[in-house]
Phi, psi and omega in degrees: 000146172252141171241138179238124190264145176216126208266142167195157202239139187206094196069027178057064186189116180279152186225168149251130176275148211242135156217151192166142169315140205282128155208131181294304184294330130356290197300293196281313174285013161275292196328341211265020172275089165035319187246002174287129175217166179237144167264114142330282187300329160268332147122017217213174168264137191237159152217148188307154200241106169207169179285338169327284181287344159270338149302346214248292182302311221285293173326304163293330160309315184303285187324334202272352185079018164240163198296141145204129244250107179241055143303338197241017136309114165306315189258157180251133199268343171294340172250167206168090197272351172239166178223085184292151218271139164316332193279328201283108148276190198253332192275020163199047176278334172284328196278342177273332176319304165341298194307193155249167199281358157287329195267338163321317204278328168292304197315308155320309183282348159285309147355279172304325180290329188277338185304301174327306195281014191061019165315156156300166180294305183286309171334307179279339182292334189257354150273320175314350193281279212300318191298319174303269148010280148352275204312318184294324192285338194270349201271025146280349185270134178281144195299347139251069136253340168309088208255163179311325178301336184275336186278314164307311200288350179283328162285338151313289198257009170242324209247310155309307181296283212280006177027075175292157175265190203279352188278329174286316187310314174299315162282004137293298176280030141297323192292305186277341174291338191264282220293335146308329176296280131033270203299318172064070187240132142344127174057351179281100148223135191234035132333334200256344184294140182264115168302162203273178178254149208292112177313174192222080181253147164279151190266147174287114190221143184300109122039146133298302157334294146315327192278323176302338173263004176274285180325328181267005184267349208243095155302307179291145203268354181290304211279000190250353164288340182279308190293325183305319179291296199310333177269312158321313173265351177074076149241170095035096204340277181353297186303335163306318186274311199298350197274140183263157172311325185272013165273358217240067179257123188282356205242000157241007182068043178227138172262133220229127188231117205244107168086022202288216168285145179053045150062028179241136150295141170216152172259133169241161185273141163261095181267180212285315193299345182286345228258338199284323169316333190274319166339265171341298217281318181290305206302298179328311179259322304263097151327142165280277206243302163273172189253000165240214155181140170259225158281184191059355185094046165249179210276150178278127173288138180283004149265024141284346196259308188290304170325288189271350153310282152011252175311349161263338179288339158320288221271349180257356176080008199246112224246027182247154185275112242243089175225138189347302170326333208267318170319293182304321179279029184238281149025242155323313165311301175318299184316307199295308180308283187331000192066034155289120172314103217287344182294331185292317163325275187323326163308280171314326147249027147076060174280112180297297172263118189302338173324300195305307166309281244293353173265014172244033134270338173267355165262337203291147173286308191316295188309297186308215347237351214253328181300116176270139134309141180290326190301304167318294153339315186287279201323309139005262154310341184282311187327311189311288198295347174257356173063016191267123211287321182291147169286144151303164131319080203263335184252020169057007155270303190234000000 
């Protein structure tokens, strides 16, 4: 596809304008560069027009496998002396611009340290989020000066105030324990700050039923070959789009799932009834490499996934709020009502701690439902022990 880029002006602000033929999926892989925003009065997808972003659209675009005609951009987006740090979002490029240029420069060299430590990639974008916020609130203050009260009062009056939720509040100071460490300031120690305690929400979970009139309303076969896997093997967005066709063996009904959260391989089930659907759906589209794909042969987006689930939980009638995750935890919930042995549940879905399973006991029907009242349980033995076919009478009526 060609993109074609264009200077425009937006609200007395320059911008670049994204023009290209309307295609929805095209359309759900634009969305997800960050700084993409759409103008109503121009009609068009925008990005703020600097060299950050022009590098940056031109550079995401490219990767996605399309043409793309920035002739009519003055400056050329192929040379680019700059390379704003992966951690850095585009809404808080100002806020690092900003700092002075030692805490730009500590801020990097934390980067680098956590990079040390083998972090995942998204863990450091999300600490880097908190640790850059920390630098900006402090940064008239010298860095040795930074004492445990500064580190309270940034929770206060940033993390508190602005009312992060309690799982960001917990990776924040996950956050400030690497970056104290880090810093090695006399009295700079958040050992001792206690994260707040872990909200407890119940996963949202499907029906059987449900999961079955969500397949049969979702026609297109791609998209109904994604939910049928992702709810059959219970995976993992992530684990889906990364999954390659040579991970897929059919012939033990099995998926090699590589390299998942917290760097561990797992075996998953591949079920049977699924298997004539994949059938259809490879000879149809027939994938190169991955088993799902977007254009060009490149990895398929999860907000292309989030999109048209969505919109078959529409057309199924199902009013609970619904995301690819919800598959998985339908998954496990269904798997325990079959009576599977919640250690085997943990395995298939590659749970470090039975602790994390153990919350689809508090959803599966099969326990609740199965669970007698002791009045029931009384009543009962008495029937038994009295040879008698009739409940007693308890409301002296019925």
């Amino acid at each position: 596809m060609t993109i074609t880029l264009l200077p425009l002006e937006h609200n007395n602000i320059n911008i670049i304008g994204i023009k290209f033929v309307f295609n929805y999926e095209f359309k759900s892989q634009l969305k997800t560069y960050e700084a993409v925003k759409w103008s109503k009065t121009l009609g068009t997808f925008y990005v703020p027009d600097n060299a950050i972003h022009r590098r940056g659209i031109y550079n995401f675009l490219k990767k996605k496998g399309h043409y793309i005609d920035y002739s009519a951009i003055k400056q050329p987006v192929t040379k680019s002396n700059i390379q704003p740090k992966k951690i850095i979002k585009s809404s808080q490029l100002e806020l690092f611009k900003n700092l002075p240029s030692e805490k730009r420069t500590l801020i990097k060299e934390c980067i680098g340290y956590l990079k040390s430590k083998r972090l995942s990639e998204s863990t450091i974008s999300t600490y880097g989020h908190f640790i850059l916020r920390f630098v900006d609130f402090t940064k008239d203050i010298p860095k040795t000066e930074w004492n445990i009260r500064t580190l309270e009062l940034f929770l206060e009056k940033v993390i508190a105030y602005e009312n992060y939720s309690i799982s960001s509040h917990r990776q924040c100071i996950s956050a400030l324990k690497y970056f104290t460490a880090f810093c090695n300031v006399e009295d700079f120690d958040s050992q001792n700050i206690e994260r707040p305690k872990k909200s407890k929400y119940l996963p949202v979970v499907l029906s059987k039923e449900e999961v079955i009139d969500l397949l049969q309303v979702t026609k297109n076969l791609k998209h109904r070959a994604i939910i049928g896997l992702i709810y059959s093997s219970g995976l993992r967005i992530g684990e889906l789009l990364n999954l390659q066709l040579r991970d897929i063996d059919l012939d033990r009904n099995q998926l090699y799932i590589k390299q998942s959260k917290g760097r561990k391989d797992r075996t998953v089930v591949l079920s049977q009834v699924l298997k004539p659907l994949l059938f259809n759906y490879i000879n149809t589209y027939q994938p190169k490499i991955y088993f799902v794909e977007g254009q060009q042969g490149h990895t398929y987006s999860a907000s292309s996934i989030r999109s048209f689930l969505k919109k078959s939980c529409e057309l199924a009638h199902i009013k609970k709020s619904v995301s690819p995750h919800t598959l998985r935890h339908s998954f496990a919930t269904h798997m325990l009502e079959n009576g599977v042995d919640l250690r085997y549940i943990q395995v298939l879905l590659g749970h470090s701690k039975p602790e994390t399973t153990m919350i689809y006991t508090h959803v599966a029907q099969h326990n609740l439902m199965e669970i007698k009242s002791p009045l029931d349980v009384t009543v009962d033995n008495m029937k038994k022990r009295d040879n008698n076919h009739e409940k007693p009478l308890l409301s002296r009526k019925f």
